[in-house]
C-alpha positions in Angstrom: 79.6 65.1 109.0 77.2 67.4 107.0 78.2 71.2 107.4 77.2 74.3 106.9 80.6 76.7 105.8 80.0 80.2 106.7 82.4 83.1 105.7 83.5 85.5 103.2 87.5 86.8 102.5 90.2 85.1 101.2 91.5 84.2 104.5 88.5 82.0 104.4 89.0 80.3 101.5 91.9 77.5 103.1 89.3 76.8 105.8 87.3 76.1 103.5 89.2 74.2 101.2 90.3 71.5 103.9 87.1 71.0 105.3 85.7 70.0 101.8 88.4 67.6 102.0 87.1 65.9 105.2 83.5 66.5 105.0 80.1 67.0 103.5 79.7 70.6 102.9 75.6 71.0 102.1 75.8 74.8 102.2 78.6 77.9 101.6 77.3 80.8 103.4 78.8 84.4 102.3 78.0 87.8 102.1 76.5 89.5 98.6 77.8 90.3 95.7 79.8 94.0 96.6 80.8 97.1 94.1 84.6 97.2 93.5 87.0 98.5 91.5 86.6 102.4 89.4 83.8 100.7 87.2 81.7 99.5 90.3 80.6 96.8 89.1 79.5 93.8 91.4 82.5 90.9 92.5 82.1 87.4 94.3 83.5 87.1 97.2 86.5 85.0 97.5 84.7 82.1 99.0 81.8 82.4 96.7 84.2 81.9 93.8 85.9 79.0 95.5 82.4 77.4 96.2 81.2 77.7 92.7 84.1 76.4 91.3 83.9 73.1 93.7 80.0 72.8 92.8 78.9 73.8 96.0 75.4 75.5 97.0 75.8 79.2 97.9 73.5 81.4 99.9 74.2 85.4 100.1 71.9 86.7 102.9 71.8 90.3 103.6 70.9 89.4 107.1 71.2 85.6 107.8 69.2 85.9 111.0 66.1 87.1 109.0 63.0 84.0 109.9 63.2 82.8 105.9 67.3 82.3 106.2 66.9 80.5 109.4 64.1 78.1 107.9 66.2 77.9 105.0 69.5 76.4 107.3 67.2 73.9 108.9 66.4 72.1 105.7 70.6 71.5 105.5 69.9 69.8 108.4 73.5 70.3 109.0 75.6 68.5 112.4 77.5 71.5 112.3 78.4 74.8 111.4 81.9 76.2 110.7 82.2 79.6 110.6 85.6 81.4 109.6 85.3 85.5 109.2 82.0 85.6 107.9 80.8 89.4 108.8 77.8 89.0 110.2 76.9 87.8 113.8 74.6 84.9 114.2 71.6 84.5 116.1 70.5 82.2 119.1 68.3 80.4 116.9 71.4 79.5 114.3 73.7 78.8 117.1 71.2 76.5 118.2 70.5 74.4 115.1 73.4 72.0 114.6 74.2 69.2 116.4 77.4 70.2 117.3 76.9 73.9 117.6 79.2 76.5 115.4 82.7 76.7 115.9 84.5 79.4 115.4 87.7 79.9 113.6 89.3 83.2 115.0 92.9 84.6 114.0 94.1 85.5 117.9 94.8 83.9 120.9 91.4 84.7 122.5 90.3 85.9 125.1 92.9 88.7 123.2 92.0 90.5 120.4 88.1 89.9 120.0 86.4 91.5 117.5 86.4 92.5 113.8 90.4 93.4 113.3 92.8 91.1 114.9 95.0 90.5 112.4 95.4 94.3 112.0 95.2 95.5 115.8 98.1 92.8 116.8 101.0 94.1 114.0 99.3 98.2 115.2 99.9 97.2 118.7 104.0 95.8 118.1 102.6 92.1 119.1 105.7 89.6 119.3 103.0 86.7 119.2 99.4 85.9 117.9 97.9 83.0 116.6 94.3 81.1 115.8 92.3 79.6 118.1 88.7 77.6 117.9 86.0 78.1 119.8 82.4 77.1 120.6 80.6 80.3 119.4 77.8 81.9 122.2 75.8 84.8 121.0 78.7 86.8 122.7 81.3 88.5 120.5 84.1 86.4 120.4 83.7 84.6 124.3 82.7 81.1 123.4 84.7 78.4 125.2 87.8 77.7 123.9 88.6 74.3 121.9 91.5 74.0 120.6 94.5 77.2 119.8 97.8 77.6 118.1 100.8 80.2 118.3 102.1 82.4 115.5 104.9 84.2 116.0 105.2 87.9 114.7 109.1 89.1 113.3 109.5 92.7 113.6 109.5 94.0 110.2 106.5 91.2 109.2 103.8 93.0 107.3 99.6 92.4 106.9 100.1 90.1 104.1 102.3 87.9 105.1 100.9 87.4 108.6 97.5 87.0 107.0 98.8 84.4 104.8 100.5 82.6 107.7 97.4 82.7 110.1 95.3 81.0 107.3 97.2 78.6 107.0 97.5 77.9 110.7 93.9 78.0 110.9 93.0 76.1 108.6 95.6 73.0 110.3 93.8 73.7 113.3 89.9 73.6 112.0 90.9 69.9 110.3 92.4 69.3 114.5 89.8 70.4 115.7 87.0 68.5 113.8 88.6 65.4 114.4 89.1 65.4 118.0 85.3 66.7 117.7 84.1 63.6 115.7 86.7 61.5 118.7 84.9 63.3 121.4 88.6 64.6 122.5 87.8 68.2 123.1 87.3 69.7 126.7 86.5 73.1 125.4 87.6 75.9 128.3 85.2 79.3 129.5 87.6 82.4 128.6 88.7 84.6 131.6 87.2 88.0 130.5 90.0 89.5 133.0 92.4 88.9 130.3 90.3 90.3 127.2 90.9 93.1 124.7 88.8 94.5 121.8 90.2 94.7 117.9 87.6 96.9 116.9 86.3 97.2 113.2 88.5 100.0 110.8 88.0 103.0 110.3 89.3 105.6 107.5 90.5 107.4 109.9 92.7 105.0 111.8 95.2 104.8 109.8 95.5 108.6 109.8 100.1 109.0 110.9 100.5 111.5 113.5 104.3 112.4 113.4 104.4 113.2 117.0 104.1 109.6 118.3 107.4 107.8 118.0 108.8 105.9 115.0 108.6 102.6 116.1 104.3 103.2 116.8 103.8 104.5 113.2 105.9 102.0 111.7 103.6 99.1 113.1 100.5 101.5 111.8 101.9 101.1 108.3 102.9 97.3 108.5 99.7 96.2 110.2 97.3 98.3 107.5 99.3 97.6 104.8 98.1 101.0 102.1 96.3 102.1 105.3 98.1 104.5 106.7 98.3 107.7 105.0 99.3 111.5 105.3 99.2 115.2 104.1 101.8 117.0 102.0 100.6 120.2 100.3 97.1 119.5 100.9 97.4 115.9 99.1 96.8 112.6 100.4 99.9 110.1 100.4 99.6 106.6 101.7 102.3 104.6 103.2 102.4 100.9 102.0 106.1 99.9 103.4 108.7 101.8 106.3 111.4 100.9 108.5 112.8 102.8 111.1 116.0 104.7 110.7 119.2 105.7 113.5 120.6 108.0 110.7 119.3 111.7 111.1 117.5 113.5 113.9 114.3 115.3 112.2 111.6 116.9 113.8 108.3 115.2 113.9 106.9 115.5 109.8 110.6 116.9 108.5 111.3 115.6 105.4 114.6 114.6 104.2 115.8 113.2 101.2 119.4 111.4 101.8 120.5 110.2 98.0 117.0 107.5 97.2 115.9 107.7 100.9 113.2 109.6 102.0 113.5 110.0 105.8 110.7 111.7 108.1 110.7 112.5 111.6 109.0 111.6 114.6 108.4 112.5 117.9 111.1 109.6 119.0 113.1 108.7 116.2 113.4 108.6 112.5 111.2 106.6 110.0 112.4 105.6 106.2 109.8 105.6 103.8 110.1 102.2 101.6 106.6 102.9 99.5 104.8 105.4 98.8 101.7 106.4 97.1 100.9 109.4 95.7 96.8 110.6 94.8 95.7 108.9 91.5 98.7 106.8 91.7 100.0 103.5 92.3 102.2 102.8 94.9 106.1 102.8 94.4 109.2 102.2 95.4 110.6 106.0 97.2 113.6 105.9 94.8 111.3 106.1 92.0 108.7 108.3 93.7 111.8 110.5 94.3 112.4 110.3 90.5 109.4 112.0 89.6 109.8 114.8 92.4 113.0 116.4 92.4 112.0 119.3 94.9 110.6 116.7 97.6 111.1 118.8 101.1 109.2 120.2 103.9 106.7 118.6 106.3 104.4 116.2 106.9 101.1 117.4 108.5 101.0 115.7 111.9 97.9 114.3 113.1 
């Protein structure tokens, strides 16, 4: 089967590794080259580098629906196109061109969590289970028919990373399912009931702003599903949160800070929250005993909201 890979992060990358396993991959899709790091300077994507290492043929559209890209597809004259968090949304025209269609590879069990941020929106929301499911991409966002999905269940102090990690791996099991039962003609692909839908919505700076009002258990899945998202203010500075867990030990008042021995304990509007990491501005992140080294006079408030 000839197809046409389209996608970008690293979560990507095990997708696309397994399919080059079990077919002909004529073309890597992925977005540019992007600035990164203090110097700037331009970096690969993850999938880029994995398709240039494997000696596969790499286009970096800024739009991919643009008439030249489109022509450019055609010649591929690919049976199908996979396409695994890619970052830009596909026209008619594209959807149109394969044999087979595009398929999807989306980390939730849709119709939940369509959009941009499942991954993310699922640990934020205190989610007990997600997973990855395939599906026959429409031009809708996320509301193709369903082919084929698989459970993945969340433990309560599991963080971005290693949910990420697991969901990749899931999906990337499932793509290799899902092809074959494609190539067997053993899918019976199943409309989504939009009843049951929600919306993980793209990122913002600002989401992952704490407000010490809401209760522990609500900021503590903030911080584990942004993972050096979540921040707050201390003396006018800018702290981010990398790692917490919620604490029965002292009753604070939302933003108190207290420091018990190497524990840094805040409070909330219901409970108390332990910080595990911190990061302070211009500073790498660290464990709070030795953040707590460096600040002996560590007391006062968090700014809520």
């Amino acid at each position: 089967m000839r197809v046409i890979f389209m996608g970008t992060p690293e979560f990507a990358v095990p997708a696309l590794k397994v399919l080059n396993e079990i077919a002909e991959i004529v073309c890597v899709v992925t977005q540019p080259d992007r600035p990164k790091g203090r110097g700037q300077k331009l970096q690969p994507s993850p999938v880029k580098i994995f398709a240039q290492e494997n000696n596969l043929p790499v286009l970096q559209p800024q739009k991919v629906k643009t008439p030249e890209v489109v022509d450019e597809l055609k010649t591929f004259r690919a049976d199908l196109i996979v396409v695994v968090a890619f970052g830009q949304i596909l026209s008619q025209e594209i959807l149109d061109l394969p044999k087979f269609g595009c398929i999807n590879v989306h980390a939730s069990l849709l119709p939940k969590y369509r959009g941009a941020a499942p991954i993310e929106w699922c640990l934020i929301n205190g989610e007990t289970l997600t997973g990855v499911t395939t599906m026959q991409m429409n031009a809708g966002l996320d509301t193709g028919d369903i082919l084929l999905k698989t459970e993945v269940p969340i433990t309560d102090e599991m963080i971005l990373p290693d949910l990420r990690e697991k969901l990749c791996i899931a999906g990337a099991d499932l793509l290799i399912e899902t092809i074959t039962k494609l190539e067997r003609g053993e899918l019976n692909p199943v409309k989504q009931d939009d009843s049951l839908s929600n919306y993980a919505p793209m990122l913002k700076k600002d989401t992952g702003k704490i407000d010490w009002n809401k209760p522990a258990r609500a900021i503590h899945n903030l911080v584990r599903g942004l993972y050096g998202g979540a921040f707050t203010t201390f003396d006018n500075e800018k702290f981010k949160i990398w790692r917490s867990k919620i604490s029965d030990t002292e009753k604070l008042s939302a933003g108190e800070i207290k420091i018990v021995g190497k524990k840094i304990l805040v409070g909330t509007g219901d409970g108390t929250l332990e910080i595990l990491e911190i990061q302070a501005p211009n500073l790498k992140k660290i464990t709070a005993a030795d953040f707590l080294n460096g600040r002996k006079n560590f007391a006062g408030k968090f700014d809520n909201g």
